[in-house]
C-alpha positions in Angstrom: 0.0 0.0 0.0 3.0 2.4 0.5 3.8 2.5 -3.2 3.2 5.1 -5.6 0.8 4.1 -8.8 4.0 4.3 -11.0 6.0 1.6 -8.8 3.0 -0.5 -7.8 2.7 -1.3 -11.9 6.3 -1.8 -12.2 6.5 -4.2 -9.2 3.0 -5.8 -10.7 4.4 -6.0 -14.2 7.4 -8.0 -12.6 5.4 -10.8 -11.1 3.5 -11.1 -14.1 6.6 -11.9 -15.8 8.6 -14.0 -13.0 5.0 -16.3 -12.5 6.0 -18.2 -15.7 8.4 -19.9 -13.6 7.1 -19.5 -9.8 3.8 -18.7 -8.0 3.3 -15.7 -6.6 0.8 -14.5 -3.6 0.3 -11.4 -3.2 -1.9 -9.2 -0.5 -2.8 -6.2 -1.9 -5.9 -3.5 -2.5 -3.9 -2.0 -4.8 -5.9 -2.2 -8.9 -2.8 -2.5 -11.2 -2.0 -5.3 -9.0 -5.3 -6.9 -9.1 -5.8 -6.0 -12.9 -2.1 -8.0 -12.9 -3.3 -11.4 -11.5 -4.7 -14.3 -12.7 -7.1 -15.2 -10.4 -8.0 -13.0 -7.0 -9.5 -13.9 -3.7 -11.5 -11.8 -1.5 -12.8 -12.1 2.2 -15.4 -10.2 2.9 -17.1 -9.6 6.4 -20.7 -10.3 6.2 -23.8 -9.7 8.9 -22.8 -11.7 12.5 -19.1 -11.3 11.8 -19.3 -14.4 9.2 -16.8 -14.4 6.5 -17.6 -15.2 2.8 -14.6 -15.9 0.1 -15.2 -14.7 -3.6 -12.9 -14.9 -6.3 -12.7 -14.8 -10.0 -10.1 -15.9 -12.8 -9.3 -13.3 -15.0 -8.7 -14.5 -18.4 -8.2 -11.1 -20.6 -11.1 -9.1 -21.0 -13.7 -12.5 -19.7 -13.4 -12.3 -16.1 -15.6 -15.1 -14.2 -16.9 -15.8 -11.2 -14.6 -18.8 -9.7 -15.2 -19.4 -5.9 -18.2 -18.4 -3.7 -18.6 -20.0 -0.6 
């Protein structure tokens, strides 16, 4: 969260390219990061302090909906 929008891309475009030969997890709110990934998880806090994960694979332009528990 402490980078700049210039840096966070640069750092994002990096993983993209290093992920062809390791997996990468990274935390982070920040959207060239996200717009980055293949796939994202979220945790939301619902009603009664329960937890629900969502996710989605982004495959170019077709994101879908992976994981909803």
């Amino acid at each position: 969260m402490m980078l700049d929008g210039v840096n966070v891309e640069k750092v994002a475009k990096m993983i993209k390219k290093l992920s062809k030969s390791a997996q990468f997890i990274v935390v982070s709110l920040r959207e060239p990061m996200i717009e980055c990934a293949s796939s994202t998880i979220g945790v939301v806090m619902q009603e009664k302090n329960i937890s629900t994960i969502t996710g989605i694979r982004l495959n170019g332009k077709n994101a879908q909906a992976q994981i909803s528990a």
